[in-house]
N, C-alpha and C positions, 0 to 999 in steps of 0.2 A: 752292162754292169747294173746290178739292181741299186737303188737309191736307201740310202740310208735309212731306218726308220729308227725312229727314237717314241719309246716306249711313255705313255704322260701319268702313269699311276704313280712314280714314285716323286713327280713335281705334285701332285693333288695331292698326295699324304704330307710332302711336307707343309705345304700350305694347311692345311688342316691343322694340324699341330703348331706352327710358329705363327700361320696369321699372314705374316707380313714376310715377304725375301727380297734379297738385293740380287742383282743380277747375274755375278760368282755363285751364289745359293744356288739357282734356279738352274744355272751351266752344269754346274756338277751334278743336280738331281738328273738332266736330262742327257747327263754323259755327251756335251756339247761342247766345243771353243767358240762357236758363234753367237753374237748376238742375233742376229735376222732369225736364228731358228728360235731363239726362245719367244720374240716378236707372235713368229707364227701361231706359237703353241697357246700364246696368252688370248691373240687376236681371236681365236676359236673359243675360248672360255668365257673371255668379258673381263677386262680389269681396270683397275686404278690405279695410278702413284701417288705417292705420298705427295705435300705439299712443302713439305720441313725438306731438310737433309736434301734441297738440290733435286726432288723428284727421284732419288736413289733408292727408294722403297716400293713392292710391287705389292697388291694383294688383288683376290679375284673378286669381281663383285657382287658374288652369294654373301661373303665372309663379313663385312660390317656391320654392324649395331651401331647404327650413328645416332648421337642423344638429339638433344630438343632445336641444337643451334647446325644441325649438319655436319657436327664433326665429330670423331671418334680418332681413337690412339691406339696403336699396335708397335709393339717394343721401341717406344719411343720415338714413333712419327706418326706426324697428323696426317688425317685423310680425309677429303670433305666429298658430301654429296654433289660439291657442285665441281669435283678435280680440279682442277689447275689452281694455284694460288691468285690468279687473276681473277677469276671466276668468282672465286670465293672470297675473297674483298670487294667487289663488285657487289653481288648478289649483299652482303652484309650492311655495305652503304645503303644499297635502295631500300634494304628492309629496316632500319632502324628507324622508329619513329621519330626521334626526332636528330638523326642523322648522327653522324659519326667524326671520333676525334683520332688521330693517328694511336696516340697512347691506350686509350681505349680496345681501339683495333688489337694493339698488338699485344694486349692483356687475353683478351678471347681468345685470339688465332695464335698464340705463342710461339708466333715468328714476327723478324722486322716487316713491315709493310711500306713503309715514306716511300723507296723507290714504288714498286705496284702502284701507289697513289697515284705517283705524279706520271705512271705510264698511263692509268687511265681517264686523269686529267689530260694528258696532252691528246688520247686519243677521244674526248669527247665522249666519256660511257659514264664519267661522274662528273658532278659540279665540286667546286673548292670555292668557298667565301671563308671573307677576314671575320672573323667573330668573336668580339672585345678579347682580341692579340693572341686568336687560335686558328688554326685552317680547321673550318668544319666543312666535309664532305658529305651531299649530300645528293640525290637523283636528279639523273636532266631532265626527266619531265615536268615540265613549268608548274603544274599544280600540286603532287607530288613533294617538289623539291620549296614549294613554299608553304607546305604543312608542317615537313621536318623546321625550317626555319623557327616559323610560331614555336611549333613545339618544346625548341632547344633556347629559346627566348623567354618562355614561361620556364623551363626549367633553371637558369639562368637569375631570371628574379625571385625565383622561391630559396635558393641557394644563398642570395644575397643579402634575403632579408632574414635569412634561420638565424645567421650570427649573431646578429644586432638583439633579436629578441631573446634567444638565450645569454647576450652579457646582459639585457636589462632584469633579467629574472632571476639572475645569479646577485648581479648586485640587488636586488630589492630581498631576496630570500638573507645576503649578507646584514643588510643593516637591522633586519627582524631579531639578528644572535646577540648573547651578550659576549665580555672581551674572549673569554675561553672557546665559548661557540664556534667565531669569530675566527681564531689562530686555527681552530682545526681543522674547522672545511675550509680553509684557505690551502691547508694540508694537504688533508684528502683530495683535492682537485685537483692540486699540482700530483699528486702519487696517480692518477688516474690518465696526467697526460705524459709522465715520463719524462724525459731529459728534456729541461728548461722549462719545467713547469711552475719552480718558484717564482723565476722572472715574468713571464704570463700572468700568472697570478696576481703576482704582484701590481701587476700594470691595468690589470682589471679592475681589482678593489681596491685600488689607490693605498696598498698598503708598504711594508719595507721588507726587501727581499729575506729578511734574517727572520723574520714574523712568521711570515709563510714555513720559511726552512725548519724552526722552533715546532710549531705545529706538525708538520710534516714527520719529525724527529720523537713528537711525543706520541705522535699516533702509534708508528713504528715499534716505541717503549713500549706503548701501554701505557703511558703514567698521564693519566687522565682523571681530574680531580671530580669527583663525583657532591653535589649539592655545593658549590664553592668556585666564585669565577678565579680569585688569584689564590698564590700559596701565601700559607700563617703569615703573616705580618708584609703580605705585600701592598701595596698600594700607596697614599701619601700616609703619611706618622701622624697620629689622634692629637689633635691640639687639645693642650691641656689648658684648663680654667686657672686664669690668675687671678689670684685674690690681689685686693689693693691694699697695698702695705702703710701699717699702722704707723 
């Protein structure tokens, strides 16, 4: 009995066109119910799976265009130059200069990572130190892993100290305004940071949550008094000259 031969032009066409197939794709292109035979047919070509979705995505390794970080997307799963998700958290730790935060991670690679983490902390391929009340992950190799250190340490005090000096230059540009100035960039800054920014505001330049919101409110209108800090007849009432009675 001759053996089965399953013809591969019409799994290459599809892959051509979709990029990326699941394993029912590829069964059906090759008019197969086995996995082992799709196995074979891929082992002969060269492929990847995905890292997202469980490793459930296949593509061949002619087919990616991977950007600047190793990974690329095809209908909605990631693929990394370095395959496996292990791999690819691994390789991303060593290479951050100054090492890596779990949230970080999973910004870039748009998958959870904290398990991966903690497999490849327990198997000795990354370092984990406490870093003022964060795990930062960083290389085992001791010179390596104390560059990232520095690194995320200088980053760490530049961070700490931006705040401080932009409220001392908010408040010093504040006390330059007169009262109207004043109300409005207290406005303006609370409209630029969005919900709860009159109370911020507020706590900055020591002024009253309703002041900020007034500002805020006239910016909004428009009704912004042009050569004049208060409206007609605000401020305290003209003390009039008494004469001394006769």
């Amino acid at each position: 009995m001759k053996p089965v031969r399953f013809v591969l032009q019409p799994l290459l066409d599809l892959f051509q066109r979709l990029q990326a197939l699941t394993m029912p794709e590829m069964k059906a292109a090759l008019g197969s119910r086995v996995d082992m035979t799709v196995f074979r047919k891929l082992a002969t070509l060269g492929y990847l799976t995905s890292y997202s979705h469980r490793g459930s995505y296949y593509t061949l390794k002619s087919i990616p265009r991977f950007d600047a970080q190793g990974l690329w997307l095809a209908r909605g799963a990631w693929f990394s130059r370095q395959g496996t998700l292990l791999n690819t958290v691994e390789a991303a730790v060593r290479e951050a200069p100054a090492g890596q935060v779990a949230s970080k991670l999973e910004a870039r690679l748009h998958v959870q990572v904290k398990d991966v983490l903690l497999q490849l902390v327990r198997a000795r391929r990354v370092e984990r130190q406490d870093f003022h009340g964060l795990y930062l992950y960083t290389a085992r190799e001791q010179t390596r892993r104390q560059q990232q250190r520095m690194a995320r340490q200088a980053l760490w005090e530049k961070g700490d100290q931006e705040p401080n000096q932009r409220h001392a230059a908010s408040v010093l540009f504040y006390s330059l305004l007169d009262e109207q100035q004043r109300r409005l960039y207290a406005g303006l800054e609370s409209l630029k940071q969005g919900h709860g920014g009159d109370r911020r505001l507020a706590e900055i330049l020591g002024l009253d949550e309703q002041t900020v919101a007034r500002g805020r409110q006239e910016l909004l209108a428009a009704k912004v008094l042009r050569g004049r800090v208060r409206q007609p007849g605000g401020g305290r009432p003209r003390a009039e000259k008494k004469l001394p009675v006769c």
